[in-house]
DSSP file (Angstrom, degrees, kcal/mol; ACC not computed):
  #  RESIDUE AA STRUCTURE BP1 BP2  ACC     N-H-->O    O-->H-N    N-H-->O    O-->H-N    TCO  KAPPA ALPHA  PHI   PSI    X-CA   Y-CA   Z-CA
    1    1 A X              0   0    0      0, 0.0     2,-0.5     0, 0.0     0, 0.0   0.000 360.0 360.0 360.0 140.9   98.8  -85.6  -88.2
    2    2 A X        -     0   0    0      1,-0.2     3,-0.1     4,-0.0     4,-0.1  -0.814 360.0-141.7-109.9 122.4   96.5  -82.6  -89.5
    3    3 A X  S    S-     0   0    0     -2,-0.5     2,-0.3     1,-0.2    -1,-0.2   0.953  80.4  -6.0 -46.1 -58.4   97.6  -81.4  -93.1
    4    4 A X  S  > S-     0   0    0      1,-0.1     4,-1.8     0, 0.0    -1,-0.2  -0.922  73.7-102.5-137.2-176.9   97.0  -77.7  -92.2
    5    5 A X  H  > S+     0   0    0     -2,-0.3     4,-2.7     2,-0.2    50,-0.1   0.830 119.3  63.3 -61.9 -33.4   95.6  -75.7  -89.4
    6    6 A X  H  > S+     0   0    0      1,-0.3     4,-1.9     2,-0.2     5,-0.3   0.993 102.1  55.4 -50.5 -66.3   92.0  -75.4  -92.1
    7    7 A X  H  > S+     0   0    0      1,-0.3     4,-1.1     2,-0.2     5,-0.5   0.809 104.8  49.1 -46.8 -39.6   91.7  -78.9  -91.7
    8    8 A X  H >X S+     0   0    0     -4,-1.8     4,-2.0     2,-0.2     3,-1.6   0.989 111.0  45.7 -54.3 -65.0   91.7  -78.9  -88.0
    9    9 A X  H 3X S+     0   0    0     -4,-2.7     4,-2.2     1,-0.3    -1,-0.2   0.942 117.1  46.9 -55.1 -35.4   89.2  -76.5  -87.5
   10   10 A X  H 3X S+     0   0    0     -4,-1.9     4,-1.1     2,-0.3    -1,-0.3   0.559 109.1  52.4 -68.2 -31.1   87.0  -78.4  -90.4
   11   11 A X  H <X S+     0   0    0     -3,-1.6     4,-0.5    -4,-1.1    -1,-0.2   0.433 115.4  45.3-128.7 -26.6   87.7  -81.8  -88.7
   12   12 A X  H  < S+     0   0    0     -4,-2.0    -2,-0.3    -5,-0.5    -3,-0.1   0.856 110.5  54.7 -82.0 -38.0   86.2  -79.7  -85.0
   13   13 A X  H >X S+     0   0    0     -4,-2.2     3,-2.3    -5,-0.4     4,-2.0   0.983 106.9  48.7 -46.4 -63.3   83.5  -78.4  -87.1
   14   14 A X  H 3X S+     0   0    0     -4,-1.1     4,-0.7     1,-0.3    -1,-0.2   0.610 106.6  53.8 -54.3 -23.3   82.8  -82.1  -88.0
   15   15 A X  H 3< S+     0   0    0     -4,-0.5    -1,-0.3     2,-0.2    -2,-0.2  -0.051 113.0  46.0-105.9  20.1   82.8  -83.3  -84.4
   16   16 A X  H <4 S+     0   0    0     -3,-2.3    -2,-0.2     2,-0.1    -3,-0.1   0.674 105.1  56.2-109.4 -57.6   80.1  -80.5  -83.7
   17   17 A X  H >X S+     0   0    0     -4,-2.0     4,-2.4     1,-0.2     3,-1.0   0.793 111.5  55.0 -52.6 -49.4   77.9  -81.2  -86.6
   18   18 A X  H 3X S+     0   0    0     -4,-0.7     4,-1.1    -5,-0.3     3,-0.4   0.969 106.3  41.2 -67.6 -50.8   77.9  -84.7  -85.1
   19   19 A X  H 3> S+     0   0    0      1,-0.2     4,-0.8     2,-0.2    -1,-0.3   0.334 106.6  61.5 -70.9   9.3   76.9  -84.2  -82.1
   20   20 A X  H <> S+     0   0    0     -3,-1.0     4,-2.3     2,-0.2    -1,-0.2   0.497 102.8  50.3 -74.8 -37.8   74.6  -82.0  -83.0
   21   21 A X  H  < S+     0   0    0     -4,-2.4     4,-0.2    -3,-0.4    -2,-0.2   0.661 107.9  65.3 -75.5 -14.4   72.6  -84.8  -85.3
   22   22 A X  H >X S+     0   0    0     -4,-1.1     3,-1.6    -5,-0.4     4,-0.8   0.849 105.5  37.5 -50.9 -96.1   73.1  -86.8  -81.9
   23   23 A X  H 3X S+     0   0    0     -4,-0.8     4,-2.7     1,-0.4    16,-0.2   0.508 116.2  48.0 -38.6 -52.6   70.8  -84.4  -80.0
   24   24 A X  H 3< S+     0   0    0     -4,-2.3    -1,-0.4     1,-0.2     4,-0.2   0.250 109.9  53.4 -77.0  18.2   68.2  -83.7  -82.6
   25   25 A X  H X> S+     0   0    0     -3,-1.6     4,-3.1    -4,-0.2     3,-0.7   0.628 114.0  52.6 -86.5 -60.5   68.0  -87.6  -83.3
   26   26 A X  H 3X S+     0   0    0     -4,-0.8     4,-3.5     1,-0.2     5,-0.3   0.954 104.7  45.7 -36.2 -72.1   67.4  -87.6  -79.5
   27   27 A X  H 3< S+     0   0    0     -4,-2.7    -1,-0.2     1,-0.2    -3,-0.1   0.629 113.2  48.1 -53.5 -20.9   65.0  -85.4  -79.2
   28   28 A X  H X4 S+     0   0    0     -3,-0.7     3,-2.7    -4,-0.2     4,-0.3   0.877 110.1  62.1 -57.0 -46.7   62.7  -87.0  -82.4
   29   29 A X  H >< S+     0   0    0     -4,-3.1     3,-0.6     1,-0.4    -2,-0.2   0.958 111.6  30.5 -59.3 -63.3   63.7  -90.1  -80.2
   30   30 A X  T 3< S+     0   0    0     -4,-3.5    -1,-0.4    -5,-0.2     3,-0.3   0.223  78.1 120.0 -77.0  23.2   61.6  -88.5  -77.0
   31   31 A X  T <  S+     0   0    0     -3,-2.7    -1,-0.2    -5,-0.3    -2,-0.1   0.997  84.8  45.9 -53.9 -32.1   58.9  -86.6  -79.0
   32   32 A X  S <  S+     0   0    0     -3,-0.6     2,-0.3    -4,-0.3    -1,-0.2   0.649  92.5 112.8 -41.2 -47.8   56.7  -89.0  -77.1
   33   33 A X  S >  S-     0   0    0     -3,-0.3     3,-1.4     1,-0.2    -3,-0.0  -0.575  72.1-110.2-106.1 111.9   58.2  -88.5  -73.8
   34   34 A X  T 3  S-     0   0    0      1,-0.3    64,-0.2    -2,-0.3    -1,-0.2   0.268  92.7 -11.4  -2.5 119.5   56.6  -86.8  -70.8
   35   35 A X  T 3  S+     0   0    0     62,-2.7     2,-0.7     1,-0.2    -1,-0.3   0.703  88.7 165.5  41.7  34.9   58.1  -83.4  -69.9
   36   36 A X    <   -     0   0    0     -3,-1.4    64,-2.0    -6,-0.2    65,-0.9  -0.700  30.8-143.0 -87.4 122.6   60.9  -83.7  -72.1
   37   37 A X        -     0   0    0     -2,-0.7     2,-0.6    62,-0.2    62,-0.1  -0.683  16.2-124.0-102.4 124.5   62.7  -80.8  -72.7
   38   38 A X        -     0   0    0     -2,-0.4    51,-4.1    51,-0.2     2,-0.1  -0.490  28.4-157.4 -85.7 128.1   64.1  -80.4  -76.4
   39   39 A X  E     +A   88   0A   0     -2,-0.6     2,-0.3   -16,-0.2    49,-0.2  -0.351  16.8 174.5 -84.6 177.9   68.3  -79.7  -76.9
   40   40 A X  E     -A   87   0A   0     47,-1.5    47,-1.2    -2,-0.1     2,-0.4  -0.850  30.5-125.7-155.1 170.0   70.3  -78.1  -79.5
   41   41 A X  E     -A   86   0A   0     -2,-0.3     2,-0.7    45,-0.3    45,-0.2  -0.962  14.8-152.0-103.8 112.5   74.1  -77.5  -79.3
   42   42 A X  E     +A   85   0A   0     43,-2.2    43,-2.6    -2,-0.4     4,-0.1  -0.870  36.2 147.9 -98.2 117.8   75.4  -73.6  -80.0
   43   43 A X    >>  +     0   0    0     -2,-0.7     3,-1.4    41,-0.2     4,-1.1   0.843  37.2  95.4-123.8 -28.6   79.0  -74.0  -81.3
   44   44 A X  H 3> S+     0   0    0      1,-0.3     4,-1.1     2,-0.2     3,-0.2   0.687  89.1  49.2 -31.4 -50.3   79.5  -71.2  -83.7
   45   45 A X  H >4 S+     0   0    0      1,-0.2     3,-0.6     2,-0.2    -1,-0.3   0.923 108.2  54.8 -64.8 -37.8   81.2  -69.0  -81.0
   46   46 A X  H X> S+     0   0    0     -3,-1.4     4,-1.2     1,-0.3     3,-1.1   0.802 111.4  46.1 -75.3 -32.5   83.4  -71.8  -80.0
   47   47 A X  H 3X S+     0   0    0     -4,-1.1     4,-0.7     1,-0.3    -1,-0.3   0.767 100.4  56.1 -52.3 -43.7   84.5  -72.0  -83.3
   48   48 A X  H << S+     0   0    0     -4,-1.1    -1,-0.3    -3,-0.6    -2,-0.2  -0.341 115.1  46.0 -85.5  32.8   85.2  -68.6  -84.3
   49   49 A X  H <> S+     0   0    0     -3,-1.1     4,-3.7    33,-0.1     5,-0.3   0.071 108.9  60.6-115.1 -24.5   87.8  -68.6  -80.8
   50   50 A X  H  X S+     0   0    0     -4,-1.2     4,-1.9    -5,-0.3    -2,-0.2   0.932 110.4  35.7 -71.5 -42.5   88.8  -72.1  -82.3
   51   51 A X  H  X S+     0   0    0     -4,-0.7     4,-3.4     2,-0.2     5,-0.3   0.863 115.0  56.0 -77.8 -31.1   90.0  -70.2  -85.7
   52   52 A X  H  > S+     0   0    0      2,-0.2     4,-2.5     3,-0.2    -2,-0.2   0.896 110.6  41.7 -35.9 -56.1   91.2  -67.4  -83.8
   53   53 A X  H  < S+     0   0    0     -4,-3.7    -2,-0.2     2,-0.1    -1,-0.2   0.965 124.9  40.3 -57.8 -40.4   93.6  -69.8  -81.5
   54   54 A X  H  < S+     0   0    0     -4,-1.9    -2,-0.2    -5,-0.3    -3,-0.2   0.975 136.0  16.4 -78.6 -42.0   94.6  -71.7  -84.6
   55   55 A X  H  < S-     0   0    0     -4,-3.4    -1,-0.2     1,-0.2    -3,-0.2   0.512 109.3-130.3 -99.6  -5.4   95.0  -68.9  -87.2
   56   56 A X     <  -     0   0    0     -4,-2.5    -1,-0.2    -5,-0.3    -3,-0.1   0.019  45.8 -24.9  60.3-172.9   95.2  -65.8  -84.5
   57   57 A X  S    S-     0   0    0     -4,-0.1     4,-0.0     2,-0.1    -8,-0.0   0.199  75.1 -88.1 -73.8 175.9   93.5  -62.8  -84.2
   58   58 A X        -     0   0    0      1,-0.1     3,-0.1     2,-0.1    -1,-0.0  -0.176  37.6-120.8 -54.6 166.1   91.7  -60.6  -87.4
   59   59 A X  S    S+     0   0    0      1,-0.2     2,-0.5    -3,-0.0    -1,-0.1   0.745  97.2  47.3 -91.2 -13.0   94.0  -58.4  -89.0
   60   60 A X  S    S-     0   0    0      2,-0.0     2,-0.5     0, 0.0    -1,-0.2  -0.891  76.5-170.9-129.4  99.6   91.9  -55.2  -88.3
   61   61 A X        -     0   0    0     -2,-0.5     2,-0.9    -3,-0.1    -4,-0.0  -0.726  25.0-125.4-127.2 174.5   90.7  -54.8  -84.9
   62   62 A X        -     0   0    0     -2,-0.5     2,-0.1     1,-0.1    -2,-0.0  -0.723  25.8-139.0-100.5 112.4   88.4  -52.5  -82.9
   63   63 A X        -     0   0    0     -2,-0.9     2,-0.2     1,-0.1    -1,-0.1  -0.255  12.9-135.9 -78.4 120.4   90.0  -51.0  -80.0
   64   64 A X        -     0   0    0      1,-0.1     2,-0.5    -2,-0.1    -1,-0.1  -0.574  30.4-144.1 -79.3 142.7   87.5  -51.1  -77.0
   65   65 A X        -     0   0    0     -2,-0.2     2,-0.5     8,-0.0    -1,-0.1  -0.735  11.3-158.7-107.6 168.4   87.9  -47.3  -75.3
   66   66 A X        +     0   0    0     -2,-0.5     3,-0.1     1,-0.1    -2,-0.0  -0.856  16.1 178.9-118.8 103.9   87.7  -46.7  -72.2
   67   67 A X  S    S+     0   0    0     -2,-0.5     2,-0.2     1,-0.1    -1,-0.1   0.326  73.3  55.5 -92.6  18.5   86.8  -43.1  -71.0
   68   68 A X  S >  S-     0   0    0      1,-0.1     3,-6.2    -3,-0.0    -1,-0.1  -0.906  77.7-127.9-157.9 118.5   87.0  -44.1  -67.4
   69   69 A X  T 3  S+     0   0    0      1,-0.4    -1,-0.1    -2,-0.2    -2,-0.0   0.707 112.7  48.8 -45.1 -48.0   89.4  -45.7  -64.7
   70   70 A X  T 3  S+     0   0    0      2,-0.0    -1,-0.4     3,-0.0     2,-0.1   0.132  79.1 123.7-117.6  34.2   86.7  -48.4  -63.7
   71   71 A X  S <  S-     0   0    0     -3,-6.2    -5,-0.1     1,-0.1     2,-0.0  -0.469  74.4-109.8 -53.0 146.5   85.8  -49.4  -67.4
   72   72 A X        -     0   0    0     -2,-0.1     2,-0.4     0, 0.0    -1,-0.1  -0.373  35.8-122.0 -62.5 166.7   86.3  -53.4  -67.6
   73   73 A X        -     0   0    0     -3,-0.1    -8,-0.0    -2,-0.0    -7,-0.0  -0.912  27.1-109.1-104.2 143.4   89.5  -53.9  -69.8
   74   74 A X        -     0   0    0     -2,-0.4     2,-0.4   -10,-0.1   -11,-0.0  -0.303  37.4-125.1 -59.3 136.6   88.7  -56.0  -72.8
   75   75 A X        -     0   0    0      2,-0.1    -1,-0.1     1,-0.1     0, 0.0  -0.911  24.7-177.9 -96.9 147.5   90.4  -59.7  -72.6
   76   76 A X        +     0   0    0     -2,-0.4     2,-0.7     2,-0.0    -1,-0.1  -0.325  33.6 129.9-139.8  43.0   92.5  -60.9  -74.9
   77   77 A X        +     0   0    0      1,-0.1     3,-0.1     2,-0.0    -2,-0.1  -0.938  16.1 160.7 -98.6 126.4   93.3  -64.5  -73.7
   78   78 A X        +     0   0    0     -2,-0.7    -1,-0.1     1,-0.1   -22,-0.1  -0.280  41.4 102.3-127.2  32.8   92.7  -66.7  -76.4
   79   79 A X        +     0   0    0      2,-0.1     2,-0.2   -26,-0.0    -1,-0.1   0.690  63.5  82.4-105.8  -9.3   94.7  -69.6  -75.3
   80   80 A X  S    S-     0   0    0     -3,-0.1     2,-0.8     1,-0.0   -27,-0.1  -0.543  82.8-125.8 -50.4 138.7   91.8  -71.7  -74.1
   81   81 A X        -     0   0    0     -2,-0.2   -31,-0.1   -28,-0.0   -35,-0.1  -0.653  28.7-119.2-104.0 141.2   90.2  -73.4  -76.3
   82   82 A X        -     0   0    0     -2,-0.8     2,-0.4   -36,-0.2   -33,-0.1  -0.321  24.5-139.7 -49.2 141.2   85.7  -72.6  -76.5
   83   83 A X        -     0   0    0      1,-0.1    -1,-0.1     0, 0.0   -38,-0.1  -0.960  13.2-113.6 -93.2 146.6   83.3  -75.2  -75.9
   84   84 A X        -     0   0    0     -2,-0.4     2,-0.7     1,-0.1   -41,-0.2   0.007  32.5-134.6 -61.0 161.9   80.3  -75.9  -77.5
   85   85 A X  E     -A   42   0A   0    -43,-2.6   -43,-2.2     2,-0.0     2,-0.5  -0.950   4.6-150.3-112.0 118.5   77.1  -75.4  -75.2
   86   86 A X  E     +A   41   0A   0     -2,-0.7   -45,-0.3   -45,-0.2     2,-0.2  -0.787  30.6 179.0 -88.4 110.6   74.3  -77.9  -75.0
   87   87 A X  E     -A   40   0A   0    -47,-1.2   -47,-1.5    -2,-0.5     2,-0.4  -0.663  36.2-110.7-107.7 159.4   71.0  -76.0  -74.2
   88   88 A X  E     -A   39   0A   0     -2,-0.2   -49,-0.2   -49,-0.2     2,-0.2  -0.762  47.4-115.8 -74.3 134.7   67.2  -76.4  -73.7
   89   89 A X        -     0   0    0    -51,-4.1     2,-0.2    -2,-0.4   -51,-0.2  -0.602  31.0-155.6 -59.6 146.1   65.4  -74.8  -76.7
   90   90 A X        +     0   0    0     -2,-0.2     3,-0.1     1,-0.1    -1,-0.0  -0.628  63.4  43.2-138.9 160.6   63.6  -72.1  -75.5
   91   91 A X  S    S+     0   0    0      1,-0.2     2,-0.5    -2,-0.2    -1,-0.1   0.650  76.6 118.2  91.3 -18.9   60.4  -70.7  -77.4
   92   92 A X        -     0   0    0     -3,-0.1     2,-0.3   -54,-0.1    -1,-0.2  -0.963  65.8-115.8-121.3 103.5   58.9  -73.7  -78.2
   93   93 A X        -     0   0    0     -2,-0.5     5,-0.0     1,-0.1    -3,-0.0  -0.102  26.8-129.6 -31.9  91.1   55.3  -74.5  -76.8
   94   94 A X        -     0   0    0     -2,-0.3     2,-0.2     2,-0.1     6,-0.2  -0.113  13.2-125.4 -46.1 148.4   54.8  -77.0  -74.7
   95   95 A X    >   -     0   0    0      4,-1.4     3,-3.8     3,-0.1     4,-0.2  -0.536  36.6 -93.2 -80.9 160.7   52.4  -79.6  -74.9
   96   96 A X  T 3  S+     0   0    0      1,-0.3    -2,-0.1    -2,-0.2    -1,-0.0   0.708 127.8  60.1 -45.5 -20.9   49.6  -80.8  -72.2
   97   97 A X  T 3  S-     0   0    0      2,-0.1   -62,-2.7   -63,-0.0    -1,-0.3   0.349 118.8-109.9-107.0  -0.5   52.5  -83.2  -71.3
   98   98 A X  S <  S+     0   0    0     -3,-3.8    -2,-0.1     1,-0.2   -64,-0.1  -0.054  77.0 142.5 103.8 -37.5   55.4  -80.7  -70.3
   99   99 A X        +     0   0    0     -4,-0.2    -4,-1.4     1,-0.2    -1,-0.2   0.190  24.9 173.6 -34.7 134.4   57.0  -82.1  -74.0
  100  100 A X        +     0   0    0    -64,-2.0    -1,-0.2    -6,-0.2   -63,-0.2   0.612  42.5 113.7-117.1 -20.5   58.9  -79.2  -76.1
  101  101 A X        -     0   0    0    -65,-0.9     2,-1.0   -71,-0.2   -64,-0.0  -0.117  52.6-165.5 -70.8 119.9   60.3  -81.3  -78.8
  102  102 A X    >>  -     0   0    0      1,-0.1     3,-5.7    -2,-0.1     4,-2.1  -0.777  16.4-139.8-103.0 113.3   58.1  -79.7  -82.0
  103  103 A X  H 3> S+     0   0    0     -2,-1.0     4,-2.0     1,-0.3     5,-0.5   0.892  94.8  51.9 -40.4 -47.4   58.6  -82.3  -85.0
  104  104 A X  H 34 S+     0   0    0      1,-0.2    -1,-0.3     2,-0.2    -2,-0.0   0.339 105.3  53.6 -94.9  13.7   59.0  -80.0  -87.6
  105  105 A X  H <>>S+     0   0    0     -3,-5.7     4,-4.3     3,-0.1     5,-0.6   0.561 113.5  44.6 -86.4 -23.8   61.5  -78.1  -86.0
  106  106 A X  H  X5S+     0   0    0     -4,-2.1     4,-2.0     1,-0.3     3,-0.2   0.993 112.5  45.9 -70.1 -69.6   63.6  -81.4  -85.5
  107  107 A X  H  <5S+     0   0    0     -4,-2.0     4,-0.5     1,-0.2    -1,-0.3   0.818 115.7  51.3 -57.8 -40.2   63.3  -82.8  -88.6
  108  108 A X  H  >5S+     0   0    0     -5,-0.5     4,-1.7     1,-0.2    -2,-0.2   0.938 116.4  43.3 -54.8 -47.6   64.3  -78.7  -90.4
  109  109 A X  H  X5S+     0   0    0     -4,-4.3     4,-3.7    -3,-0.2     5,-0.4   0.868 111.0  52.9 -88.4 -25.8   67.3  -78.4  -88.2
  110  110 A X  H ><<S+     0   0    0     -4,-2.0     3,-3.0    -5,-0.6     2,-0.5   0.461 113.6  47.8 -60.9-120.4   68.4  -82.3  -89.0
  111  111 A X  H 3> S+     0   0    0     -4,-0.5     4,-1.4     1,-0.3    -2,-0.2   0.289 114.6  43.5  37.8 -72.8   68.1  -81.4  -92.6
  112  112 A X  H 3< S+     0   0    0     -4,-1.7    -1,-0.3    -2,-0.5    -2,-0.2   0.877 113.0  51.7 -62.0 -50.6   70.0  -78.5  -92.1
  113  113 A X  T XX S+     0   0    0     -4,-3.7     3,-4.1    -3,-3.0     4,-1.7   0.959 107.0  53.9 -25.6 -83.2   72.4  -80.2  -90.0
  114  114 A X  H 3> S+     0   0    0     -5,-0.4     4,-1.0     1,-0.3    -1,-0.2   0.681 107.3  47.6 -44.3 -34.8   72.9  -82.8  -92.5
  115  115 A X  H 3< S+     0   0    0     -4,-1.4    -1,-0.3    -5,-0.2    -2,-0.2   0.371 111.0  50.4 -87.8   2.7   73.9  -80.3  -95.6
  116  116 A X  H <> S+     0   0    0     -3,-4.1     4,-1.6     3,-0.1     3,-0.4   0.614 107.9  58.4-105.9  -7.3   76.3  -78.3  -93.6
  117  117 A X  H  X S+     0   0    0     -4,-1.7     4,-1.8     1,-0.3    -2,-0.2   0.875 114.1  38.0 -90.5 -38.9   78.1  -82.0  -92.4
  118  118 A X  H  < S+     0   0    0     -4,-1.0    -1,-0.3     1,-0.3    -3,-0.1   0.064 110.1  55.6-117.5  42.0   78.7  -82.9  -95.9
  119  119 A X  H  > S+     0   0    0     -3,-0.4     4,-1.9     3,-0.1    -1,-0.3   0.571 108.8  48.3-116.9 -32.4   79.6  -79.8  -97.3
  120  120 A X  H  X S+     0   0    0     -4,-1.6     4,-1.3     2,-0.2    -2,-0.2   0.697 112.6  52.0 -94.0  -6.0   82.3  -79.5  -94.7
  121  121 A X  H  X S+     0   0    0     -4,-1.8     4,-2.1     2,-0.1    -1,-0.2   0.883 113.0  44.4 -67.7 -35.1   83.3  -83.3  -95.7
  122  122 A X  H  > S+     0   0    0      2,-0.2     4,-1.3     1,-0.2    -2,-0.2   0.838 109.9  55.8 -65.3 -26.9   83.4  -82.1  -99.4
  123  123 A X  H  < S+     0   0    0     -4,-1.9    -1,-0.2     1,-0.2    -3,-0.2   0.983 112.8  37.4 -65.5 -41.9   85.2  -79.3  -98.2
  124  124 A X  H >X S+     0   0    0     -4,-1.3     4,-1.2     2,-0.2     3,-0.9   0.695 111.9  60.4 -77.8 -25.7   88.1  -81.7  -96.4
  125  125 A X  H 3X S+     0   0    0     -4,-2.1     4,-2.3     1,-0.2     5,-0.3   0.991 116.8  33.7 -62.0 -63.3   87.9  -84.4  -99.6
  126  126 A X  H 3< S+     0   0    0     -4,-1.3    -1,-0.2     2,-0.3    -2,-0.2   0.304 110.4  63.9 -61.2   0.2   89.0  -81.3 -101.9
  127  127 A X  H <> S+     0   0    0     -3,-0.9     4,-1.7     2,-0.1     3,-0.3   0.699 116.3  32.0-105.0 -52.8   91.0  -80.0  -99.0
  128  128 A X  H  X S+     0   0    0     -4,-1.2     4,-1.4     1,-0.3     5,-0.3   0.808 108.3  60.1 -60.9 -40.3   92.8  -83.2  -99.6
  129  129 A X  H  X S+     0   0    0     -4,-2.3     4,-1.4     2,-0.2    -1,-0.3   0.778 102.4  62.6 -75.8 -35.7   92.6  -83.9 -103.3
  130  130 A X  H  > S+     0   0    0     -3,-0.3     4,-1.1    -5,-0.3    -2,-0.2   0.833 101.4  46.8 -85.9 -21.0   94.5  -80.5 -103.6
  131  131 A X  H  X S+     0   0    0     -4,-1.7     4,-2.0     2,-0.2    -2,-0.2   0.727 113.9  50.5 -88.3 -18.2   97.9  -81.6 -101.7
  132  132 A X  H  X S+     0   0    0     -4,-1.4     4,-1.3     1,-0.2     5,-0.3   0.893 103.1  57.8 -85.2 -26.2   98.1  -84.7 -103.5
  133  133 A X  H  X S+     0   0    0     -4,-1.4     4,-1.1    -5,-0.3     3,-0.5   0.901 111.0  37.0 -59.3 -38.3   97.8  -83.2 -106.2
  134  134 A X  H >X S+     0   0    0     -4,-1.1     4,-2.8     1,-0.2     3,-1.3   0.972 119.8  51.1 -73.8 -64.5  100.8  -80.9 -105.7
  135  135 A X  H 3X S+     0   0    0     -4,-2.0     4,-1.7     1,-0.2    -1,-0.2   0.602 104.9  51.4 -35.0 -22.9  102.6  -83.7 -104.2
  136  136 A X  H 3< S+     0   0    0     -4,-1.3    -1,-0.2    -3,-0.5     4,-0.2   0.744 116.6  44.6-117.8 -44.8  101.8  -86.1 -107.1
  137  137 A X  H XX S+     0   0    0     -3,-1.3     4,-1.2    -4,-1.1     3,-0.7   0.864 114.9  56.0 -74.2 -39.5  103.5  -82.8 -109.8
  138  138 A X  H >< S+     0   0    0     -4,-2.8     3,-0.8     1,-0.2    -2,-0.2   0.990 101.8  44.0 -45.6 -81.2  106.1  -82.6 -107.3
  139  139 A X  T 3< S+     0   0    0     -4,-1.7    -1,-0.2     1,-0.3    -2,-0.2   0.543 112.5  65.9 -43.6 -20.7  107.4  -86.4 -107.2
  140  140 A X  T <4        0   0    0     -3,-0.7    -1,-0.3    -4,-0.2    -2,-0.2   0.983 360.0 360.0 -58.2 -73.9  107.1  -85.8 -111.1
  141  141 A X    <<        0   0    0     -4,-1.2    -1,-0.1    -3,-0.8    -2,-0.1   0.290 360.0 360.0 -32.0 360.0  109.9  -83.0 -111.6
């Protein structure tokens, strides 16, 4: 049971951010490895449909026009929920050996990885810290 709908998204976030330190762990794993093609995970879109379902749409939005009968119509089903996409990095010179994985990307985006993971744990410890706290003044009264 999720205290509120933040925490859900936060607790999806977290399962992204993990399996995102998967891949690039992977890919350090094979720097070695013969034609190996380096991944990454893109989740950010899947996310921002994920707060959308949970919290619904923006409050102000921009009306697609249409000046013509065989314009697409905009969709506005949001009851799926996105998934992340695991891709080949693109952009990155291979080596004589077909190999894409560049160390000092791996090790920057790990890094990176790693300070957005525990920022969105501090975020959910304080997420947390702040309903017991009300509960805790509550049970007082």
């Amino acid at each position: 049971m999720e205290i509120s709908r933040a925490a859900i998204l936060a607790r999806k976030a977290l399962d992204y951010r993990s399996l995102r330190q998967d891949l690039i762990s992977s890919n350090i794993a094979n720097v070695d490895t013969p034609n190996y093609q380096a991944r990454d995970i893109s989740f950010e879109e899947a996310l921002v449909q994920e707060r959308q379902r949970l919290f619904g749409p923006p409050a102000k939005t921009l009306e697609l026009a249409t000046t013509h009968a065989n314009h697409i119509q905009a969709s506005t089903d949001n009851s799926t929920p996105a998934q992340a996409t695991i891709f080949f990095r693109d952009g990155h010179t291979a080596r004589n050996d077909g190999n894409t994985v560049d160390l000092d990307v791996e090790t920057t985006e790990m890094a990176k990885n790693s300070v957005m993971y525990n920022a969105l744990i501090n975020g959910l410890k304080k997420h947390g810290s702040i309903f017991r706290s009300v509960l805790e003044a509550s049970a007082k009264v």
